[in-house]
C-alpha positions, 0 to 999 in steps of 0.5 A: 500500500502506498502513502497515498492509498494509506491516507486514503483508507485512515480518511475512510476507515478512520475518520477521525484521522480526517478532522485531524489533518492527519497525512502519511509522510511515509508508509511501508511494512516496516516503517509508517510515519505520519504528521498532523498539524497544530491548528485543527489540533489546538487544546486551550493552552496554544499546543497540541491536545494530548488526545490528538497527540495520543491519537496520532501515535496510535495510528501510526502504530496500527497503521504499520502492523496493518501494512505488514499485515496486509503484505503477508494477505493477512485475513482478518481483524486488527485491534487495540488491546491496550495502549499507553503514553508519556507526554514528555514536552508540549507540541507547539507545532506540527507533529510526525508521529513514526512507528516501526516493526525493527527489533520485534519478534515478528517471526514469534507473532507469526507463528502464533497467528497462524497456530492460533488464529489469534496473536498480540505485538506490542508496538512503540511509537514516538512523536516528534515536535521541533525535532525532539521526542514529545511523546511515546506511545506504547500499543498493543494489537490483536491480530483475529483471523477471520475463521476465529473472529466467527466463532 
């Protein structure tokens, strides 16, 4: 899937991601980032509202085991489990949130997805204003093959 075609289905499938200007700077399987301004983002104090932020890090994070996903012509449903996040400084800009698939046990997910039909990957993403880390968001997601999601 293509950055453009990426930002197409969150607009469609999320649209949530379209009331945020959210755009895909990058998109592949191993990698996704995306950038969402401050306007359409404020919270009363002038910097990005820690729900956008979150939300920001958070799609990107799904987005790339999405891409992988749909790469291996996964069937299925893909979900948060659970997520957390640091704020770590205000964004008083644009944001770029970037999560990536290296170092994870993607093989281990893999085989217990194919088991199981059913499989967790805990996945980190980090947001970025002015160049320095202003968030970091850890998700987990629950892959649900389609022969267990009709059970």
């Amino acid at each position: 899937m293509t950055a453009s075609a990426l930002a197409e289905y969150l607009c469609t499938h999320m649209p949530l991601s379209r009331s945020m200007a959210v755009s895909v700077v990058s998109a592949s399987s191993t990698e996704v980032v995306l950038e969402a301004p401050l306007p359409p983002n404020l919270n009363v104090h002038g910097t990005m509202f820690g729900g956008s932020i979150a939300t920001l890090a958070l799609l990107a994070a799904w987005s790339v085991v999405h891409l992988r996903l749909e790469e291996e012509q996964f069937a299925g449903e893909l979900v948060v489990s659970r997520s957390e996040i640091d704020y770590l400084r205000p964004v008083s800009g644009s944001a770029r949130a970037i999560a990536r698939l290296d170092g994870l046990d993607w093989d281990r997910f893999s085989r217990q997805l194919d088991r199981h039909g059913k499989a967790r990957l805990t996945v980190t993403a980090q947001v970025l204003s002015n160049e320095q880390i202003a968030a970091r968001m850890v998700g987990t997601f629950a892959a649900i093959a389609d022969s267990e999601a009709e059970m």
